[in-house]
Structures are given as structure tokens and as C-alpha cells.
C-alpha positions as CSV (number, residue, x, y, z in Angstrom):
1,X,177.9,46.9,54.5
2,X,180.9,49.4,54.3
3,X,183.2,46.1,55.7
4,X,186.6,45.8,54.7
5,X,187.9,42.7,53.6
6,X,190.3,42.3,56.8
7,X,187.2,42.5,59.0
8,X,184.8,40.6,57.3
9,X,187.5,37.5,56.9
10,X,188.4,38.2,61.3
11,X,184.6,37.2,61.5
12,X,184.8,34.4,59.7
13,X,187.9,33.2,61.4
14,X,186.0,33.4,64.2
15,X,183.4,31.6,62.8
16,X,185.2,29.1,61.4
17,X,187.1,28.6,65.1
18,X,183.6,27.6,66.4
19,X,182.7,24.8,64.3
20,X,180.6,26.9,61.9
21,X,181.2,25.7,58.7
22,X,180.2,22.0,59.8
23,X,176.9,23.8,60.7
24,X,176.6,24.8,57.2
25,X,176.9,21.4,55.8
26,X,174.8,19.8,58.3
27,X,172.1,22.4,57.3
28,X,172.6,22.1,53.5
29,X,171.9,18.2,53.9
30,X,168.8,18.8,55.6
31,X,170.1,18.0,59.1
32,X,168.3,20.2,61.8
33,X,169.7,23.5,63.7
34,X,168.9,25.3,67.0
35,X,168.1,28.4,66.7
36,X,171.4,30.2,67.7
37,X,173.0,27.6,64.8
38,X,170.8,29.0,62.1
39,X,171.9,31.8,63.3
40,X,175.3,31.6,62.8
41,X,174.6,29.5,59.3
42,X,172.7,32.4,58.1
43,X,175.6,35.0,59.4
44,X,178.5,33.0,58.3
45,X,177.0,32.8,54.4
46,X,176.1,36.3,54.9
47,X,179.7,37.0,55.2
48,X,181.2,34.9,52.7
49,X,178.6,36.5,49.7
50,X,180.6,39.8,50.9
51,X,183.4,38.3,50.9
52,X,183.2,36.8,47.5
53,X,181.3,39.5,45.8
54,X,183.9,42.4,47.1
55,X,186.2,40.3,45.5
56,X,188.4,40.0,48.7
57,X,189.5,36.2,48.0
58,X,191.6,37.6,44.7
């Protein structure tokens, strides 16, 4: 909360830098995660539902 746009897409850069997004597929198809993966799954779609929903991607 109380993000800006700039930061919240830096974090998921960042995210995206370290593989993340595979992790998101891999747990959407039911593949397993360590805990530090879920994790990151759970941060990384926490930031793009802010992301989205602040309308930052128009």
C-alpha cells in the first residue's frame, strides 16, 4: 500500500531477474515450491494485482 507505480514495477524487475515468474507457472501447474519460492510466488502476484489494479500498465 501507498506504492508508486515506479517502485512496485523495480520490485518486480527484480523479481523477474531471479527466475520468478517460471516459479509462478510451475506453481499454477501444480508443480511443488520450497518455502522461500512460495514466497516469492505469493509476493510477485501480490505485486502485479497492484500493479494492474492502480492501473500502472496504461
Amino acid at each position: 500500500m501507498g506504492e508508486s507505480c515506479q517502485s512496485i514495477r523495480s520490485e518486480l524487475n527484480r523479481l523477474d531477474s531471479r527466475g520468478v515468474p517460471a516459479q509462478v507457472e510451475r506453481a499454477s501447474n501444480g508443480g511443488k515450491l520450497n518455502a522461500e519460492q512460495k514466497a516469492n510466488v505469493d509476493r510477485y502476484n501480490q505485486l502485479l494485482n497492484q500493479y494492474l489494479g492502480a492501473r500502472c500498465h496504461v
